[in-house]
C-alpha positions in Angstrom: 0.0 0.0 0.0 2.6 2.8 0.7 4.6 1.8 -2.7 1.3 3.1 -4.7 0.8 6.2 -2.4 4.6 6.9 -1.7 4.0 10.4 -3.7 1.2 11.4 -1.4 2.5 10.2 1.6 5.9 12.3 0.4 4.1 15.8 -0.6 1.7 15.0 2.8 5.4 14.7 4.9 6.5 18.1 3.0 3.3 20.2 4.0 3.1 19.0 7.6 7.1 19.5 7.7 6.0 23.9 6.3 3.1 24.1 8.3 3.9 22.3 11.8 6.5 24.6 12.9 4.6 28.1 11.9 1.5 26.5 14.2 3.6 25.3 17.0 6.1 28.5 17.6 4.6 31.7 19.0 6.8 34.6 18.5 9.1 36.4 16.4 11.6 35.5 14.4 14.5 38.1 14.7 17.5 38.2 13.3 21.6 37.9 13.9 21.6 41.6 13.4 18.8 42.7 15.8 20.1 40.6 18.8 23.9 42.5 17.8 22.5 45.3 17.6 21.1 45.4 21.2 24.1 43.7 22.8 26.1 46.7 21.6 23.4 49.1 23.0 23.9 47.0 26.0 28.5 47.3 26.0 28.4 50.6 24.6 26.0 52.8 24.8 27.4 55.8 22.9 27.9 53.5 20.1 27.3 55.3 16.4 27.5 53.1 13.2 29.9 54.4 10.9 28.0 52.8 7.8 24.5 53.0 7.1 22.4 51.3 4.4 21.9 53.3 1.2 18.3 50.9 0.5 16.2 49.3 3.5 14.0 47.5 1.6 10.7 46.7 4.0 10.9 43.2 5.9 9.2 41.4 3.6 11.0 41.9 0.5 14.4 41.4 2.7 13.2 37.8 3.4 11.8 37.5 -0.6 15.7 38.7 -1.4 17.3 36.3 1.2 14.8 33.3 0.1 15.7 34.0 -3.7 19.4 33.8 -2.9 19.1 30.6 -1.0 17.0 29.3 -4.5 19.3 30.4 -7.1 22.4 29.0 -4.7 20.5 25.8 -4.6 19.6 25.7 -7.8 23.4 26.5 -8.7 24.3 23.4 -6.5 22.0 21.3 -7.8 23.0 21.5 -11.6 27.0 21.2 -11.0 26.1 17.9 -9.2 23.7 16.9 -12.2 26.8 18.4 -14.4 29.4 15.6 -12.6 27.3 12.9 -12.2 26.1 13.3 -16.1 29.9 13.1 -17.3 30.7 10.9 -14.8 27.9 8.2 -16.2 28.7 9.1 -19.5 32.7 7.8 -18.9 31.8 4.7 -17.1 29.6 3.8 -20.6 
């Protein structure tokens, strides 16, 4: 029975493995850079930055630009090991 549902039972593991965690935690999710930012506040409180960001795109779109890196390095990833196991099955023929 679970060879002729395996696909189901896969994209059924996948959904509950997105959705489980976003109904079980309550909370934020902050960042590296916020929890640095107040420890500094914390060790020094006369602290200026000497850089600030030319673009601060809202939250949102930062986590659509961090997600779309995280695809296209992935995807990158992804082809060079289809690239060596293609020529490498190629040789061995």
């Amino acid at each position: 029975m679970f060879k002729r549902y395996r696909n189901t039972w896969i994209v059924v593991a996948v959904i509950l493995l997105a959705v489980l965690p976003l109904a079980l935690v309550n909370g934020e999710f902050g960042g590296a850079d916020g929890q640095a930012e107040e420890i500094i506040a914390t060790v020094d409180p006369a602290y200026e930055p000497w850089f600030s960001s030319l673009l601060s795109p809202p939250g949102e779109t930062e986590s659509m630009l961090f997600a779309l890196q995280a695809a296209l390095g992935a995807g990158f990833i992804g082809y060079v090991i289809g690239l060596f196991r293609g020529k490498a099955s190629r040789n061995k023929s």
